[in-house]
Each structure stands twice: as structure tokens, then as C-alpha cells.
C-alpha positions in Angstrom: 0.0 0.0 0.0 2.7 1.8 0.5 3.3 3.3 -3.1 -0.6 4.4 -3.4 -0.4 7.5 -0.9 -3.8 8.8 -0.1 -5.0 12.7 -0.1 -7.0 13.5 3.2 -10.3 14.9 2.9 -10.4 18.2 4.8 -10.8 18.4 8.8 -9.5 14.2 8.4 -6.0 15.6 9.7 -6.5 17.2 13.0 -9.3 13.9 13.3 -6.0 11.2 13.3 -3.6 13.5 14.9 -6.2 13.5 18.1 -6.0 10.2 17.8 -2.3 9.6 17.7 -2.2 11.9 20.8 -4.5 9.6 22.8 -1.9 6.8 23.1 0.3 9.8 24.7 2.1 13.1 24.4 4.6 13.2 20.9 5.9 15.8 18.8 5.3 16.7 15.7 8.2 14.3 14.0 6.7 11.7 16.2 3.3 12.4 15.3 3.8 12.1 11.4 6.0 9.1 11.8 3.3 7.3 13.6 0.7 8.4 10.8 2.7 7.1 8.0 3.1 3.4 10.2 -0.2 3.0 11.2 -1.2 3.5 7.5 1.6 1.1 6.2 3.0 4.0 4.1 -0.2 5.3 3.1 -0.3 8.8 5.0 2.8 10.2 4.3 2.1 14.0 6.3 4.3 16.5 5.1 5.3 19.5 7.7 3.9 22.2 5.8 0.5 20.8 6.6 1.4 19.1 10.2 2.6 22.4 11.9 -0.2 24.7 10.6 -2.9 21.8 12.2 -0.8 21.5 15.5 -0.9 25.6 16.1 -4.8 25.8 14.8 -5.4 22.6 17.0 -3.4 24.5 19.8 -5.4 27.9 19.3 -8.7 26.0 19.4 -7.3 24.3 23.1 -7.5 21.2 21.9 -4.2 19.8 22.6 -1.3 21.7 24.9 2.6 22.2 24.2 5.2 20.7 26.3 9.3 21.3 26.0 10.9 18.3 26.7 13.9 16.2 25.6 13.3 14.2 22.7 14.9 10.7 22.4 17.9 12.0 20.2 18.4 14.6 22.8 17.0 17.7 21.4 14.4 19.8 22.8 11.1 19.3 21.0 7.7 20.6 21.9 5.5 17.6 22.7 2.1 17.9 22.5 -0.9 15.8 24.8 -4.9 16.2 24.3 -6.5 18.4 27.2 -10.0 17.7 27.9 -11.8 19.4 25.3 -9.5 17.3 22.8 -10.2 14.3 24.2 -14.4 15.6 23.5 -13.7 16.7 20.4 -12.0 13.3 19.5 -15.1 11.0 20.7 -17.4 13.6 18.5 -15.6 13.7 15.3 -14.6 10.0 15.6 -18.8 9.6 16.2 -19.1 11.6 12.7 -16.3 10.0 11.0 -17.9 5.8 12.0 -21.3 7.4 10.7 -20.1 8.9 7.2 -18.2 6.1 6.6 -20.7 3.6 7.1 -23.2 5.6 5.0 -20.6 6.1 2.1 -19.8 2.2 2.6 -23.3 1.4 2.1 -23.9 3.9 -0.9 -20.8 2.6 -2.7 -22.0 -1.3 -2.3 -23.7 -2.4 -5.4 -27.5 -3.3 -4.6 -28.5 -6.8 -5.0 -31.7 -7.4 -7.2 
């Protein structure tokens, strides 16, 4: 799957970064690496549309910053869901199960 890379509808981003953040706190690095191996190769997130999310998501107070020490010893801004994150993840995940199921059903051919 890995050479087919997938465009994400609009909104889908900040949807699976919530998500990736509910395991536990990671930065962005971390954050894209773990979309692109959860997807086998699929999502390939590029920085000029992680960062921009992050901040928005940040503004919004969706998630929260934290300096810490990354594993190669740098300091990298981690971020972690607050509470209205963790909301906003159960409602758009809610959304995402029910559009998916009705596009699954719409795209299934009907048996006569």
C-alpha cells in the first residue's frame, strides 16, 4: 500500500492527529512518523500541513505544548490532548464511523 499515498479529505488531519495523541504526548516528528506506520506508508504527512494543524489545533485548546527532551536529545515541543480534545475526538470519531458507514453502504452495489 505503501506506493498508493492517499489525499486527506479536509478536517481528516487534526481527526488522526487527536488520535495519535491519545496513546500519549509526541511531537510533531513523532506524530507524522506514527501516521505514516499506522497507514503502512499510506499517509505520508508532510510539515507544511502538520505544523499549521498542530498551532490551529493549539489555538482552538485542543491539545497543549510541552518542552521536553526528545529521544535524540533535542528539545522538542511535545504535545498531549486536554479535555476538550479528548471531546472533540469521541465527536468527530462519532461523525467520521457514521459517514463512513453511510458512504460504505452507498458505494455497495444493490443486490436485485
Amino acid at each position: 500500500m505503501a506506493s498508493e499515498r492517499l489525499e486527506l479529505p479536509q478536517g481528516t488531519l487534526e481527526l488522526l492527529i487527536l488520535q495519535t495523541l491519545e496513546l500519549e504526548p509526541q511531537h510533531g516528528w513523532g506524530i507524522s512518523e506514527r501516521l505514516n506506520q499506522r497507514s503502512h506508508g499510506a499517509l505520508q504527512v508532510q510539515q507544511g500541513s502538520l505544523y499549521p494543524a498542530l498551532h490551529r489545533m493549539e489555538r482552538r485548546g485542543l491539545i497543549s505544548p510541552d518542552w521536553r527532551v526528545s529521544e535524540n536529545g533535542r528539545k522538542a515541543k511535545y504535545y498531549k490532548l486536554t479535555a476538550r480534545g479528548r471531546k472533540e475526538l469521541r465527536q468527530q470519531s462519532d461523525a467520521w464511523q457514521k459517514l463512513t458507514q453511510a458512504v460504505t453502504l452507498l458505494l455497495t452495489p444493490e443486490v436485485r
